[in-house]
N, C-alpha and C positions, 0 to 999 in steps of 0.2 A: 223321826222319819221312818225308825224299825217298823213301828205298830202298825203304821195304814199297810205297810208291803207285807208283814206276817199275817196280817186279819183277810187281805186278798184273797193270801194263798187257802188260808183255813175255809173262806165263804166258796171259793173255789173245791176242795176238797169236802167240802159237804154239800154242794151240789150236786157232785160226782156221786156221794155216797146215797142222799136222797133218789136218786136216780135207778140204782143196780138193785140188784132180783131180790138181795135181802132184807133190803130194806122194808120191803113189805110181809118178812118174814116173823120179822121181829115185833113181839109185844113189850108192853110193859104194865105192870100190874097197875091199877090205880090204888091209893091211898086207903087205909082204913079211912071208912065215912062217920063213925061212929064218937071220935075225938078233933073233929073238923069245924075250925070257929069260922064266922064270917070273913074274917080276912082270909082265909084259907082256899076256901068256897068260892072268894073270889078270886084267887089268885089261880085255881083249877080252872076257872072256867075262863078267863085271858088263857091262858097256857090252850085251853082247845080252841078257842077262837083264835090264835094265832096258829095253832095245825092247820085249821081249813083255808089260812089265807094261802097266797102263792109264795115261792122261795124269795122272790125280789123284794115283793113286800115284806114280809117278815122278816127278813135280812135287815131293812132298813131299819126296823123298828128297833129290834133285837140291838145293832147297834147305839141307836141313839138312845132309846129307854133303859137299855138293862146294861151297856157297858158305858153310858153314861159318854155318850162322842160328840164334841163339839159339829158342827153341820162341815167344817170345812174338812177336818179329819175325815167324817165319813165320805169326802169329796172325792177327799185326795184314795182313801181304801177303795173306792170303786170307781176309780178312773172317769169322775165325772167333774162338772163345775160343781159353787158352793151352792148356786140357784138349783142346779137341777139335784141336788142332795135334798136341799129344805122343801121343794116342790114334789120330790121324792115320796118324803116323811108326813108330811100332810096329804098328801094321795091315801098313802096306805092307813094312819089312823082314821079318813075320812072313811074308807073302805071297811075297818076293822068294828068301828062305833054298833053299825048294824047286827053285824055277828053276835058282835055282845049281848045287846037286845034281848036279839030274838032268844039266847040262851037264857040269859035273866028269865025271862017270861016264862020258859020251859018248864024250870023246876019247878 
């Protein structure tokens, strides 16, 4: 019962920070391109397709795919039902599929 009430407070606390004047101050280098295998390549290019989505949607995802949270876990973390978690998480990879795309295509 810790995990969903600490994970609140952190999505909370990074909204705040997303939000404030530095955050747009701050870079970060990308990668050497020159030792970058396909898994890599692709793993950069989710990583900026999930920058251009919104904090909500990313949120979701970031929970379920990368901390690996059951739907009712992420229910209970963000003070919603288990339905409007999974309706949640399918919105946002429905959202996200495009982005990837079009970046695919780019390179």
């Amino acid at each position: 019962m810790k995990r969903p009430w600490f994970l609140g407070i952190v999505a909370n606390k990074c909204r705040d920070a997303s939000r404030s004047a530095w955050w747009s101050v701050l870079k970060v280098e990308p990668p050497e391109t020159a030792a970058l295998t396909a898994d890599l390549a692709e793993a950069i290019d989710l990583r900026r397709a999930l920058r251009r989505m919104g904090h909500d949607d990313r949120l979701v995802l970031v929970l379920r795919y990368f901390l690996d949270m059951p739907f009712e876990e992420i229910a209970t973390t963000l003070g919603i039902s288990t339905k409007a978690a999974r309706s949640r998480v399918e919105r946002a990879v429905h959202r996200l599929r495009p982005i990837v795309r079009v970046q695919g295509a780019a390179v």
